[in-house]
C-alpha positions as CSV (number, residue, x, y, z in Angstrom):
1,X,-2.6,20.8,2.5
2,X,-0.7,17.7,1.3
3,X,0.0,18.4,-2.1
4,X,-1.2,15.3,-3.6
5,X,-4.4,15.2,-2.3
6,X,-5.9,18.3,-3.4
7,X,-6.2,17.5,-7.0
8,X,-8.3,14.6,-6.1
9,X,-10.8,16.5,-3.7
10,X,-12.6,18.2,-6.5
11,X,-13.0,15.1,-8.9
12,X,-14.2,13.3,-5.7
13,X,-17.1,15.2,-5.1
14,X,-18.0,15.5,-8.7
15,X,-17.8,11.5,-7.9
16,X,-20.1,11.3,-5.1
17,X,-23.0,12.6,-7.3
18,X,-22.5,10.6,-9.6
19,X,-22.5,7.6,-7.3
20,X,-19.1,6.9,-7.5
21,X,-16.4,6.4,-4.8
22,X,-16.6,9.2,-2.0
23,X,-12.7,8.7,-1.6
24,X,-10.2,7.7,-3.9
25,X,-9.8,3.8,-4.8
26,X,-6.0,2.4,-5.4
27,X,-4.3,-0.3,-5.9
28,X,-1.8,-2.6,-4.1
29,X,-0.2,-4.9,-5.8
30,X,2.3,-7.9,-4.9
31,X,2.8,-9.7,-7.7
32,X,1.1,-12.9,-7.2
33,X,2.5,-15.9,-8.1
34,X,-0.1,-18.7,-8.8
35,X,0.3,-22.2,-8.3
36,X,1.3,-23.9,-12.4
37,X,3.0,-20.2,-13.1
38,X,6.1,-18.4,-12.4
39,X,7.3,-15.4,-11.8
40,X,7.8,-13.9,-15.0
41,X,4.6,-14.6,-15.6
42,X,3.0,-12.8,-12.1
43,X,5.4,-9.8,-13.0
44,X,3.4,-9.3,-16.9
45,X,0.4,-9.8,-14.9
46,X,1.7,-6.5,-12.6
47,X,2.8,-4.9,-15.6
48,X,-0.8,-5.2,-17.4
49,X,-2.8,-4.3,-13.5
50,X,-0.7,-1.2,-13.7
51,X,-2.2,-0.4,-17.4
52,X,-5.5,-1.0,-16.5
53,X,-5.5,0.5,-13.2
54,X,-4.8,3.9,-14.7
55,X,-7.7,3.4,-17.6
56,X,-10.5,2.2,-14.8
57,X,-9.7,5.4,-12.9
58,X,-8.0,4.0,-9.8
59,X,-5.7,6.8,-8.2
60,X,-2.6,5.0,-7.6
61,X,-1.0,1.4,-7.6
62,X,1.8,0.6,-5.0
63,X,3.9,-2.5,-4.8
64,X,5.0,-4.4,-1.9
65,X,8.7,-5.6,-0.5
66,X,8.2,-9.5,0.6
67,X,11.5,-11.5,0.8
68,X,11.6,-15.0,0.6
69,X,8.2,-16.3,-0.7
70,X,7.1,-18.3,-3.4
71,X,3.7,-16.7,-3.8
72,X,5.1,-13.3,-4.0
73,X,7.4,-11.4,-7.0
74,X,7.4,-7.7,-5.9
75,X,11.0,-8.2,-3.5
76,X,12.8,-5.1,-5.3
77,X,9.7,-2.1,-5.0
78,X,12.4,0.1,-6.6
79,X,13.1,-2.0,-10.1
80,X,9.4,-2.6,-10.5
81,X,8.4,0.9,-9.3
82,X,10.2,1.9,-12.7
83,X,8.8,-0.4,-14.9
84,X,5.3,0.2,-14.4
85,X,5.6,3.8,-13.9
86,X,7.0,3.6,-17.2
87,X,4.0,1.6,-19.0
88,X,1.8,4.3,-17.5
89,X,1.9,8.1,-18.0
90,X,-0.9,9.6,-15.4
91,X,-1.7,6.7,-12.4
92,X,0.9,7.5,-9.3
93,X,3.4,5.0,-8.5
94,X,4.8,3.7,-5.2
95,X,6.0,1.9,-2.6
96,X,3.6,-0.3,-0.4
97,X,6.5,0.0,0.9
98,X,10.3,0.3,1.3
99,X,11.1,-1.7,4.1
100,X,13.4,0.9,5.8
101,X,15.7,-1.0,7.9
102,X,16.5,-3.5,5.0
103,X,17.9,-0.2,3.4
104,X,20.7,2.0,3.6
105,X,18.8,5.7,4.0
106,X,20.9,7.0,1.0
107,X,20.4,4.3,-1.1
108,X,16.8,4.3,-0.8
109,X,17.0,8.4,-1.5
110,X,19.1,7.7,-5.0
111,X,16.8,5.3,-6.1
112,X,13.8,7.6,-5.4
113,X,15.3,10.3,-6.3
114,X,15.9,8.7,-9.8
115,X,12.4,7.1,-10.0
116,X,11.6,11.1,-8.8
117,X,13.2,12.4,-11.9
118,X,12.1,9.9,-14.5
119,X,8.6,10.5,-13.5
120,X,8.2,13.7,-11.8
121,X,4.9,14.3,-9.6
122,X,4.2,10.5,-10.1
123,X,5.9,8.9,-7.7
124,X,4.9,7.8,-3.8
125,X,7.4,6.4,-1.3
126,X,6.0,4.5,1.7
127,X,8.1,3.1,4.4
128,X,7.8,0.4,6.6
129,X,9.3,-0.7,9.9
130,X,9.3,-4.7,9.6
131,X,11.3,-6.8,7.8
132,X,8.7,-8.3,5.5
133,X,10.6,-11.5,6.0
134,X,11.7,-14.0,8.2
135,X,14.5,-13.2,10.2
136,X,17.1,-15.0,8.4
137,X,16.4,-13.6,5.9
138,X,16.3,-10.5,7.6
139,X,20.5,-10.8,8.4
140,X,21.3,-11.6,5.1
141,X,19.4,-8.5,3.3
142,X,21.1,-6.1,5.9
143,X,24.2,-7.9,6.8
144,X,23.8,-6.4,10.4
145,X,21.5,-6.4,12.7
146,X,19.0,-3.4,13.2
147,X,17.2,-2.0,16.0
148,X,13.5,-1.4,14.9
149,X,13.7,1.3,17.2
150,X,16.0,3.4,15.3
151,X,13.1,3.4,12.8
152,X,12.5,7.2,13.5
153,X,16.4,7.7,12.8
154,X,16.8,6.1,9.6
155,X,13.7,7.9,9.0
156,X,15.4,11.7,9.4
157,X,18.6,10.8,7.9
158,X,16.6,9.4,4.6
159,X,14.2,12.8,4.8
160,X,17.2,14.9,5.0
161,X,19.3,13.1,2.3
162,X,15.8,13.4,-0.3
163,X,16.0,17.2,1.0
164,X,20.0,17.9,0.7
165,X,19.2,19.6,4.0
166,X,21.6,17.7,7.3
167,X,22.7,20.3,9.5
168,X,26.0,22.0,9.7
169,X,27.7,20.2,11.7
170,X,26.3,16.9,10.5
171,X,28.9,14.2,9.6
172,X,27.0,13.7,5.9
173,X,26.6,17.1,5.5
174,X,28.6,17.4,2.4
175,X,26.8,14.0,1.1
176,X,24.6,14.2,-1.4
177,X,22.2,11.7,-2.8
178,X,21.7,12.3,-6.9
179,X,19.3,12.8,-8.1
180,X,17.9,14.7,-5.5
181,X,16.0,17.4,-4.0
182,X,18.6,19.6,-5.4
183,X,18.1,18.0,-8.9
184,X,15.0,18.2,-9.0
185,X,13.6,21.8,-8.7
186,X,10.2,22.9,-8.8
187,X,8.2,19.5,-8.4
188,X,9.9,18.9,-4.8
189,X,10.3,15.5,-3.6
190,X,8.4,11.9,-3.5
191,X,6.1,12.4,-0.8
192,X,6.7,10.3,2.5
193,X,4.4,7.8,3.6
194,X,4.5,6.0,7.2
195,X,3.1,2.2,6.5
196,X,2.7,0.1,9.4
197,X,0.0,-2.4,11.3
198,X,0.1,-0.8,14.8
199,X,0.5,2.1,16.8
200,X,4.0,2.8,16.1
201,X,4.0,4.1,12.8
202,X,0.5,6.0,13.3
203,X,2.0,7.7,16.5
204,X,5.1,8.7,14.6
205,X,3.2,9.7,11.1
206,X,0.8,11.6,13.8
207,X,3.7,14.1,15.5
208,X,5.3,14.2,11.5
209,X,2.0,15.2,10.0
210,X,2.8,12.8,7.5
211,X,0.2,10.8,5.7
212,X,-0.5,7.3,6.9
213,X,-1.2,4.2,5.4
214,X,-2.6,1.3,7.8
215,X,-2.5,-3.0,6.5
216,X,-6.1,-3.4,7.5
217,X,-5.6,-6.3,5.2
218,X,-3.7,-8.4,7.9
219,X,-4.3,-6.8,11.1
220,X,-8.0,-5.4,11.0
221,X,-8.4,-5.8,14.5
222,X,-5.9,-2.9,15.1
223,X,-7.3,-0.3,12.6
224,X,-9.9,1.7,14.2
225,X,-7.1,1.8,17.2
226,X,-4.4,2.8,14.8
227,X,-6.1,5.2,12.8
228,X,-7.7,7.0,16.2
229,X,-3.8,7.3,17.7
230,X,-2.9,8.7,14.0
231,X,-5.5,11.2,14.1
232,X,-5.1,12.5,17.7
233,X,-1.6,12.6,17.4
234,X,-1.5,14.7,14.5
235,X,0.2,17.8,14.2
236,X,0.2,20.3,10.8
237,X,3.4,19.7,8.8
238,X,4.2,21.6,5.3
239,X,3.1,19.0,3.8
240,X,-0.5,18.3,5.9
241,X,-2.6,20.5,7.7
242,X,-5.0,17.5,8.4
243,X,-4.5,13.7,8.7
244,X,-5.0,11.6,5.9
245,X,-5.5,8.2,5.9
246,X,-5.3,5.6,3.6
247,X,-6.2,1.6,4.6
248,X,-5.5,-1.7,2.5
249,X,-8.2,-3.8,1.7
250,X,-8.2,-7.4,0.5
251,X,-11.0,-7.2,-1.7
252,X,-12.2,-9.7,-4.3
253,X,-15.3,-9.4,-6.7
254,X,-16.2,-11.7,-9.3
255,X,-19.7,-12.8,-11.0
256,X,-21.4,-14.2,-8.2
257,X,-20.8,-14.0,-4.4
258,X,-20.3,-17.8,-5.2
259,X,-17.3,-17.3,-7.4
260,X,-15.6,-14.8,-5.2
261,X,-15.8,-16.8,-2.2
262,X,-14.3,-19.6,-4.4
263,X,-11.4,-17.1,-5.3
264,X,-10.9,-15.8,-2.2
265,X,-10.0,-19.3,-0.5
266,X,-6.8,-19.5,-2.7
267,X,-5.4,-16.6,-0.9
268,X,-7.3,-17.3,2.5
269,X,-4.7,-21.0,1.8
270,X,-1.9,-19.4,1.0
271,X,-2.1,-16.9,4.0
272,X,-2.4,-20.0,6.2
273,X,0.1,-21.6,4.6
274,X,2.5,-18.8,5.1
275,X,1.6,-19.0,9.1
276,X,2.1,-22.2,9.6
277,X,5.6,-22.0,7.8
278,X,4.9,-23.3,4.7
279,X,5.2,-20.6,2.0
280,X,4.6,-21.0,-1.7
281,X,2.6,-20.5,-4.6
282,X,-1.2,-19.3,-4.3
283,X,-3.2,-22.8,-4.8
284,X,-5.9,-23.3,-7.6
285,X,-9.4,-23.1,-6.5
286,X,-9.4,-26.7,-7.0
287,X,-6.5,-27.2,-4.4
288,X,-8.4,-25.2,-1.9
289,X,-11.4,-26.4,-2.3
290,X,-10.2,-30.1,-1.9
291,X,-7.5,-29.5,1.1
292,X,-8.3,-31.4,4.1
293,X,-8.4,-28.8,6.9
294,X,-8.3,-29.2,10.7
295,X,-10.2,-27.6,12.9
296,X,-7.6,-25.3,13.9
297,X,-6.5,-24.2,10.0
298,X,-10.7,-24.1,9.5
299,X,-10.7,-21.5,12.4
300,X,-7.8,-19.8,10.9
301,X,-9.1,-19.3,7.3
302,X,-12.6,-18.3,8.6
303,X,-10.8,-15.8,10.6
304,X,-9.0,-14.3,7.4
305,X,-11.8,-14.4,5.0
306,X,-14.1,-12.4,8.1
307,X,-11.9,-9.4,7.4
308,X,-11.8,-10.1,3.2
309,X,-14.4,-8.0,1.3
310,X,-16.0,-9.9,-1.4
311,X,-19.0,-10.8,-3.6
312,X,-20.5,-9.7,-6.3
313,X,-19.4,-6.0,-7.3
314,X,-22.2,-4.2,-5.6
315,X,-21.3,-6.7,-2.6
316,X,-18.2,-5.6,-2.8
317,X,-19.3,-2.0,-2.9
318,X,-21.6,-2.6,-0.1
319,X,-18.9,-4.1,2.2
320,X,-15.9,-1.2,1.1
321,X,-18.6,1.5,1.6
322,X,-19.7,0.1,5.2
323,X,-15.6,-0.3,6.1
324,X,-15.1,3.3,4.4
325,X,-18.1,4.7,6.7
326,X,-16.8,2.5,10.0
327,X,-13.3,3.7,10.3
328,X,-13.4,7.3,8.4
329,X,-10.4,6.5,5.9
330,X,-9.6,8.9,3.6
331,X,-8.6,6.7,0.8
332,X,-8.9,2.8,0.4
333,X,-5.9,0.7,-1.4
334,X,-7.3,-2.9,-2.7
335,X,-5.2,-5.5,-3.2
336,X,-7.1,-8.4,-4.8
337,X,-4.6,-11.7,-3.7
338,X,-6.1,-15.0,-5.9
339,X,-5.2,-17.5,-7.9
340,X,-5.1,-16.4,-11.7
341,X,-3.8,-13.2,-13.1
342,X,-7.1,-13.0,-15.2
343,X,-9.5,-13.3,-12.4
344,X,-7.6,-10.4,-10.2
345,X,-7.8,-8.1,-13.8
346,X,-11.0,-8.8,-13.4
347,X,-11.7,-8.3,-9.6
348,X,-10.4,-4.8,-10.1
349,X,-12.2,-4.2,-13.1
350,X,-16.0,-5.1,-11.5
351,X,-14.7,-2.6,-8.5
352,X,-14.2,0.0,-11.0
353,X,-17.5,-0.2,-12.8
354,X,-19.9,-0.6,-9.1
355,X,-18.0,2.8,-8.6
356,X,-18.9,3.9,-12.2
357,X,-14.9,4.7,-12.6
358,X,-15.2,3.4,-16.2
């Protein structure tokens, strides 16, 4: 059984009589940059989620790679892996994820290696296939161009560096990547996760056994399909003898369903926004509120907000428990995408207390 999960199963079942959460509630954060503040601001605003994350009981908070994007401050998961994980002592830490082929395998094996170290049995690293960028961008991170395909390559070389295990004939076989696997006896290595919004990654975390996290988020229409190829591809690894399967959710809760739905069109804008090739900031609720929409952007921020959960908090709990039930995931990871650093803080905390977490 995936080692990581067991320690959970217990408390979650204490949980479920008490009324709380019958699976584990996280966090994914991306450092959200509001319209009228900066990124040094979004980044204390991370820093401070992180804190409270771990008090309201949430299990872990991950942070996102996005290159490029005004709205967004998380672009180095690594740099701000380390500072939160270092404001926090018990709430695991990760990668939502490490965009793989922006990364040389060995360097992404040092840095979690060293985050590995620093915080030992803390720390989560999820991988990702796309560029989270535009393609540009893309050529100037990597300096070459990449084959997605070789995903499942970069893949076993990064495993085997975090393992110190290539095979003997292997040209890196004398390579090692330090801290490591080596370094760091007893506690093993960050676990592996596969992140992705298709069936690629849930066919390939399927034949690992690996655990599998799926962007319901921005591509709901896919889960169930996903997440039934994940599950009937599966096959036991040392480090799962079952799938488990964790979803993002864009969930926001305020006061009122009134007020959330008021929140929830700043990021429904700035998604848009990002579509139509216009990234920046996340808008006030009075710039979304005001903007003159077409028919077509109307359709297209409908569309997003049909797949947001949000309300009240037992709204909220009403629509996470009825997407829990509906696609049999194993663990949901909120991320809570609005204008104002308070109003997400507080988002998370009325999710917390409708589970009774605090």
């Amino acid at each position: 059984m995936f080692d990581l999960v067991l320690p959970v199963v217990s408390d979650m079942i204490r949980g479920i009589a008490r009324g709380e959460s019958p699976v584990p509630l996280s966090v994914l954060e991306l450092a959200t940059v509001g319209a009228g503040t900066t990124p040094s601001e979004a980044l204390a605003v991370s820093t401070e989620l992180a804190k409270r994350a771990e008090e309201w009981g949430y299990h872990r908070i991950w942070v996102a790679e996005h290159h490029g994007m005004p709205g967004v401050a998380s672009s180095s998961p690594a740099v701000l892996i380390a500072h939160l994980a270092a404001h926090t002592r018990t709430i695991r830490v990760g990668s939502g994820g490490v965009m793989l082929p922006n990364h040389a395998p060995l360097v992404v094996a040092e840095q979690f290696g060293t985050l590995h170290a620093l915080h030992p049995g803390r720390i989560d690293l999820g991988l990702g296939r796309a560029p989270g960028t535009d393609p540009a961008t893309a050529r100037a991170l990597r300096r070459v161009d990449v084959d997605p395909d070789d995903f499942p390559q970069q893949l076993a070389e990064l495993t085997a560096f975090l393992d110190d295990d290539f095979p003997e004939d292997h040209p890196y076989r004398n390579i090692h990547a330090i801290p490591g696997e080596a370094n760091v006896r007893g506690v093993g290595r960050p676990p592996i996760w596969l992140l992705g919004s298709s069936g690629f990654s849930a066919r390939l975390a399927g034949l690992l056994g690996l655990p599998f996290a799926f962007a319901h988020h921005f591509s709901a229409a896919n889960t169930i399909p996903a997440l039934q190829l994940y599950r009937s591809t599966f096959r036991p690894s040392q480090v799962l003898d079952r799938p488990y399967a964790l979803i993002g959710v864009n969930a926001v809760a305020a006061d009122t369903d009134e007020e959330a739905l008021r929140l929830a069109r700043t990021g429904a804008l700035s998604m848009l926004r990002l579509r139509m090739g216009r990234p920046g900031p996340v808008p006030t609720p009075e710039e979304a509120e005001s903007y003159p929409y077409s028919p077509l952007e109307r359709e297209i921020v409908e569309g997003w907000l049909s797949n947001v959960v949000y309300g009240s908090a037992e709204t909220v709990r009403r629509g996470l428990d009825e997407l829990r039930e509906r696609t049999g995931a194993d663990e949901l990871m909120i991320t809570t995408n609005v204008h104002g650093g308070a109003a997400r803080l507080r988002s998370y905390e009325l999710i917390a207390r409708a589970y009774k977490m605090i």
